[in-house]
C-alpha positions as MATLAB code, in Angstrom:
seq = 'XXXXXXXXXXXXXXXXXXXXXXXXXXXXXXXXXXXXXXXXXXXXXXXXXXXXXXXXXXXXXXXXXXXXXXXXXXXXXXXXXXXXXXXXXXXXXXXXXXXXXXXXXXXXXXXXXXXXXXXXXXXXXXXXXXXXXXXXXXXXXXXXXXXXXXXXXXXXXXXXXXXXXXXXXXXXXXXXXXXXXXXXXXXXXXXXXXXXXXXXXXXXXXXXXXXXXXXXXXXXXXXXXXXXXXXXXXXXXXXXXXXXXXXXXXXXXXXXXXXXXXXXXXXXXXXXXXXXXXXXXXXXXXXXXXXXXXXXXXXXXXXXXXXXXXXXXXX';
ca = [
       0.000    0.000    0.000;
       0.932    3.904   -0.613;
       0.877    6.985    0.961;
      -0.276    9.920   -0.805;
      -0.469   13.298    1.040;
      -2.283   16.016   -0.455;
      -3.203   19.196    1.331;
      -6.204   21.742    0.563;
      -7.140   25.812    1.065;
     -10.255   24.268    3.146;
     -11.564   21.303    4.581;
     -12.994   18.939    2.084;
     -16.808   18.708    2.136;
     -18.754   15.664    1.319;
     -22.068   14.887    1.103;
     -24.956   11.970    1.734;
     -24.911   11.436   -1.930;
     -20.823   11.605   -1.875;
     -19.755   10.791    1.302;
     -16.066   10.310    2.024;
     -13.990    7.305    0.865;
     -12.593    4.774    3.571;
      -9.503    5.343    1.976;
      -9.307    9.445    2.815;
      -8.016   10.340    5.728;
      -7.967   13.850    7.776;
      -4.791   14.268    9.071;
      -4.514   17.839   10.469;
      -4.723   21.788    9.632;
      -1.477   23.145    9.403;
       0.164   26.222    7.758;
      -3.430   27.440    6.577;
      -3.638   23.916    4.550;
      -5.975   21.105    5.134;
      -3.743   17.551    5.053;
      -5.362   14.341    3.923;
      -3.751   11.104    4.067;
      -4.958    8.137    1.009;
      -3.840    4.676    0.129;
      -4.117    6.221   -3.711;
      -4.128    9.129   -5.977;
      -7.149   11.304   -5.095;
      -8.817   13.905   -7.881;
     -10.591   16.831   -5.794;
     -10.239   20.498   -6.845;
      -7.586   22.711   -5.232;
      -5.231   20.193   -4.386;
      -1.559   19.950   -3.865;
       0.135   16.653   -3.914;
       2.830   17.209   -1.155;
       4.159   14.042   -2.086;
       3.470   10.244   -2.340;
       5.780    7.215   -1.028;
       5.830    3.127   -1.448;
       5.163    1.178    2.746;
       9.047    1.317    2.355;
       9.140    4.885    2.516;
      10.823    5.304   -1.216;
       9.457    8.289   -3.142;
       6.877    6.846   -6.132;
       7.553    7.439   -9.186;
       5.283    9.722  -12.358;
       5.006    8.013  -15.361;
       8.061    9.521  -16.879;
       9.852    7.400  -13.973;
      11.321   10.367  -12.442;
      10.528   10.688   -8.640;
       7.655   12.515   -7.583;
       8.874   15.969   -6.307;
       8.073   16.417   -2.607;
       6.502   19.649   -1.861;
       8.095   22.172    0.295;
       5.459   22.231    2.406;
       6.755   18.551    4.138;
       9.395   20.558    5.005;
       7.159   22.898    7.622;
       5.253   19.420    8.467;
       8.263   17.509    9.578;
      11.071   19.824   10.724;
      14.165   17.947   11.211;
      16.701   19.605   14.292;
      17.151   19.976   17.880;
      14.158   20.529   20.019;
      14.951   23.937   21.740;
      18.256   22.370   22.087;
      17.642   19.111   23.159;
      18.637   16.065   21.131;
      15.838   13.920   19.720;
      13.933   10.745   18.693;
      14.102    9.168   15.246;
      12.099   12.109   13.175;
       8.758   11.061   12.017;
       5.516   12.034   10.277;
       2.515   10.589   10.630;
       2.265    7.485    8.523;
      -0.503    4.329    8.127;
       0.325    1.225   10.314;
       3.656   -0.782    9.172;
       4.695    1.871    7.329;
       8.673    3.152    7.332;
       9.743    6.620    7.817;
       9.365    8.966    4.592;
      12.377    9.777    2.456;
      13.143   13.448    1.350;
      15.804   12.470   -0.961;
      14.237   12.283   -4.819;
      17.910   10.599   -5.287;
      19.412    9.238   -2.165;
      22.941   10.724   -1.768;
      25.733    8.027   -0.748;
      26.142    7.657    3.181;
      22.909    9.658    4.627;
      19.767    8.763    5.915;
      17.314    9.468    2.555;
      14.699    9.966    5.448;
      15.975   13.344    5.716;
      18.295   15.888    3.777;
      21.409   15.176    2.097;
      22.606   18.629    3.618;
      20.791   18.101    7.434;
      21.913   14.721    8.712;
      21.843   13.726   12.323;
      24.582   11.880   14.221;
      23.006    9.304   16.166;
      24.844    8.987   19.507;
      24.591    5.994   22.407;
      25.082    7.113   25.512;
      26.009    3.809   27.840;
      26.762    3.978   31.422;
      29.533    1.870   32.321;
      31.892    0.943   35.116;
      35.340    2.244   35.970;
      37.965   -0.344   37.239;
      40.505    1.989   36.730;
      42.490    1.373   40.381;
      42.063    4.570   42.770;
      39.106    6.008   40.615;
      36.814    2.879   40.634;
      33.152    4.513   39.814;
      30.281    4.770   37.431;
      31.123    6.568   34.567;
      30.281    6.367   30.811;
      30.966    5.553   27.094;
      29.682    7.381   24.119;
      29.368    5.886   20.629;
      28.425    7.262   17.356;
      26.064    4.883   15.511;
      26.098    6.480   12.858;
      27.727   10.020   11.727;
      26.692   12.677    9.549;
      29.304   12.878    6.593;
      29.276   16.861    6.851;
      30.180   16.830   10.516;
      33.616   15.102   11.153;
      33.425   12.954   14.721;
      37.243   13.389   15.677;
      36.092   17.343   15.851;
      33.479   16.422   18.676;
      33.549   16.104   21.875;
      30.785   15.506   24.813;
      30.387   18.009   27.404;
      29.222   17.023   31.041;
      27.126   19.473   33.190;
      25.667   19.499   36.572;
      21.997   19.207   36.742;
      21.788   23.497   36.205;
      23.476   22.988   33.181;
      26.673   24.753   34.471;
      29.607   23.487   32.353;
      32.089   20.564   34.367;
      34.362   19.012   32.004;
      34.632   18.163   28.299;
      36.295   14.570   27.146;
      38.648   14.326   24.185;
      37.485   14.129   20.417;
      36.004   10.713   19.525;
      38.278    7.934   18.093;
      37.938    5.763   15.732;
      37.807    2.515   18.282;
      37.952   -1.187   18.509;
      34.404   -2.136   20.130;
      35.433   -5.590   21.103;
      32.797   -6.926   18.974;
      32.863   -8.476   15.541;
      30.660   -8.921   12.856;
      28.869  -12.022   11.195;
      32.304  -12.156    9.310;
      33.923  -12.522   12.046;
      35.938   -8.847   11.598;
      36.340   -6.357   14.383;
      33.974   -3.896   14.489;
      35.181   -0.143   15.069;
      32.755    2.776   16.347;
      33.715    6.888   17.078;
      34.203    6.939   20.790;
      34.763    9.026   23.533;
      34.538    8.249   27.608;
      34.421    9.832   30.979;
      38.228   10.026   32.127;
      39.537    8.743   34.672;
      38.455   10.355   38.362;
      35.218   11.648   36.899;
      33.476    8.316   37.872;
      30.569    8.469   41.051;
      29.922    5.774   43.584;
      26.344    5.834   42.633;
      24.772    5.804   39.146;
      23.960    9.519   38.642;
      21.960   11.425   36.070;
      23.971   12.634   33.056;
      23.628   15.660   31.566;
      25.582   16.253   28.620;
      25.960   17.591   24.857;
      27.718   16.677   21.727;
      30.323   19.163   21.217;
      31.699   20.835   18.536;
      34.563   23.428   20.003;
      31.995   25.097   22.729;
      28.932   24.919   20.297;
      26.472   22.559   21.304;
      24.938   20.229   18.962;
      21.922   18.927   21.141;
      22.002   18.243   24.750;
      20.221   15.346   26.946;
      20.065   13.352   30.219;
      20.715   10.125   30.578;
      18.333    9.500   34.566;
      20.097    7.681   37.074;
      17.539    4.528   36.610;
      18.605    4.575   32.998;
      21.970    2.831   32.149;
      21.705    4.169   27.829;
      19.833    5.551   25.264;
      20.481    6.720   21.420;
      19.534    9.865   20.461;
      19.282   12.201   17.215;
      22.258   15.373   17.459;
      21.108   17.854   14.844;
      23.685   20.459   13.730;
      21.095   23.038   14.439;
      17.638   23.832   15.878;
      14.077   22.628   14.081;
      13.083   26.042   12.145;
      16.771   27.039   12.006;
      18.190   28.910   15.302;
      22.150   28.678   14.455;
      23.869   28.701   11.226;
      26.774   30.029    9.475;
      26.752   33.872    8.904;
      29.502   36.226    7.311;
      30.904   37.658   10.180;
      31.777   40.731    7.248;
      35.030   39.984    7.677;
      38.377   38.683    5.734;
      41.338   37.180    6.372;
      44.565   39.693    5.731;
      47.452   37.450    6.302;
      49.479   35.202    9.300;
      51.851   36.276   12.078;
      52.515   33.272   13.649;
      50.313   31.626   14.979;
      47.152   34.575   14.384;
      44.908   34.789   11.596;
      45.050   38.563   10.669;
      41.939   40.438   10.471;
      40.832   44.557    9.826;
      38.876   44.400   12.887;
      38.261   42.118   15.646;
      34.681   43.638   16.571;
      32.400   40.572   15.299;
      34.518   38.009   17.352;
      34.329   36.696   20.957;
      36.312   34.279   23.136;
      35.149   30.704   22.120;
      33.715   31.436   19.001;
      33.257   28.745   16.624;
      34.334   30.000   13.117;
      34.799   28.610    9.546;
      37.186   29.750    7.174;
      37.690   28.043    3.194;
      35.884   25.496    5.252;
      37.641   24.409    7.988;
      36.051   24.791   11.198;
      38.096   26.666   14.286;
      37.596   28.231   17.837;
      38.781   31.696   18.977;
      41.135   31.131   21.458;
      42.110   34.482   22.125;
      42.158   38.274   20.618;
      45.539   39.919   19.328;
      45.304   43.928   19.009;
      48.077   45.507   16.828;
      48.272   47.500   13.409;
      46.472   44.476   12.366;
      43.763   43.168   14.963;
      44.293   39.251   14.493;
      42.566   35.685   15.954;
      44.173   33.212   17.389;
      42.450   29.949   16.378;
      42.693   26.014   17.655;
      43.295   24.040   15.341;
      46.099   26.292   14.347;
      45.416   26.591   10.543;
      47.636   28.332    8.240;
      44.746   30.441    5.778;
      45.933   32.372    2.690;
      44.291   36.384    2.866;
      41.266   37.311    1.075;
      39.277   34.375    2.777;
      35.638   34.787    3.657;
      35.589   34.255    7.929;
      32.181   32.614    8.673;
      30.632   32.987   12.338;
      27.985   30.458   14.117;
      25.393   32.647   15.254;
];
């Protein structure tokens, strides 16, 4: 069976001597539109297919064979992102019984999730609490794993943060690594997962709640707790919010030339300590300010970057 989702200026109206099909289903008001859900291709006036999809989830096809362009209105239906800030669930719209999540991708792109953009990936991280023999600091303390990554956001650039339970910063661990998990797979070859863990003299007697975030520099890419009567769960990280929040802006400035270690600059004025910025690409965090005849950045990782580069800010 398929899904077809069209949506309409009103509600439809039928009638004793046309009453509505078993197969058409009101799914909600949204935007202004009225969204019906059918097993098939429905023929009322005013209507917008939003798009149509196979019980696997694949986009149909027209007759031409080309894939049945989605309409951007899914987009508003189904944001993809953090939740205020806070990590989420698998991503879903509403769907008929048996049914697997949607794709967004007319062509899937190599390595991503086709259930949502090529350019808007999640990395879905397992947080697992585990326990530290390591002699003197014997304790409770944790392993993270990335089950899968989002090709656009390098893992051995993040980092989890750990917070007390006001949210007030205690420690970040070092970058993930690309690590043995001591398990193999049906060939019988070690399996390797991005992972970071709580070091050493961070571990509690009792099991505690977690809080922490996936980190990129001192950006946070989704946040959760993991309760104390909870020993894991796998969450969604979103580079940014649902309905946008953070993103990459032109800070309006340009990169003049090196001394050393800085990254020279006209004017420091758009920049603050800890700053996560992006130049040709590469992503860095202020460090520190240098004031001279040229105001400058100093940047970590240290990154030699030839003048006349754009210098992108997350705002």
């Amino acid at each position: 069976m398929s899904t077809y989702l069209y949506s309409y200026p009103g509600p439809l109206v039928f009638t004793p001597g046309d009453p509505k099909p078993g197969y058409v289903v009101f799914d909600q008001e949204a935007d202004g539109s009225y969204l019906y859900l059918s097993d098939r291709p429905l023929s009322y006036s005013n209507q917008t297919l939003v798009g149509a999809w196979s019980s696997d989830g694949e986009i149909l096809l027209d007759v031409n064979l080309d894939p049945i362009p989605i309409d951007p209105l899914f987009d508003f239906l189904r944001p993809v992102g953090n939740l205020d800030g806070d990590a989420t669930g698998q991503v879903l719209y509403h769907h008929f019984l048996g049914h697997k999540p949607r794709y967004v991708q007319e062509v899937p792109v190599a390595n991503t999730l086709p259930e949502y953009p090529a350019d808007n990936q999640p990395i879905i991280l397992s947080m697992e609490r585990r326990w530290d023999d390591t002699p003197g600091f014997e304790g409770w303390g944790w392993i993270a794993t990335i089950e899968f990554p989002d090709p656009n956001r390098p893992p051995d650039a993040r980092a989890i943060g750990i917070y007390n339970d006001s949210w007030a910063y205690q420690y970040t661990t070092g970058a993930f690594v690309w690590t043995d998990t001591g398990e193999v797979d049906g060939d019988g070859v070690a399996i390797f997962k991005w992972q970071t863990l709580s070091p050493a003299g961070f571990a509690t007697a009792t099991k505690e709640s977690i809080y922490y975030a996936l980190l990129l520099g001192s950006v946070q890419e989704g946040t959760s707790i993991l309760p104390e009567d909870q020993d894991s769960q796998t969450l969604y990280f979103w580079e940014s919010n649902q309905g946008g929040g953070s993103a990459w802006v032109d800070s309006g400035e340009t990169t003049i030339g090196m001394a050393g270690s800085v990254t020279l600059v006209s004017d420091n004025a758009p920049f603050i300590v800890d700053d996560l910025v992006r130049i040709n690409g590469v992503e860095m965090t202020v460090t520190s300010l240098y004031f001279g005849a040229n105001d400058g950045l100093v940047l970590s990782p240290y990154t030699v970057s030839p003048s006349g580069e754009v210098i992108e800010i997350w705002q």
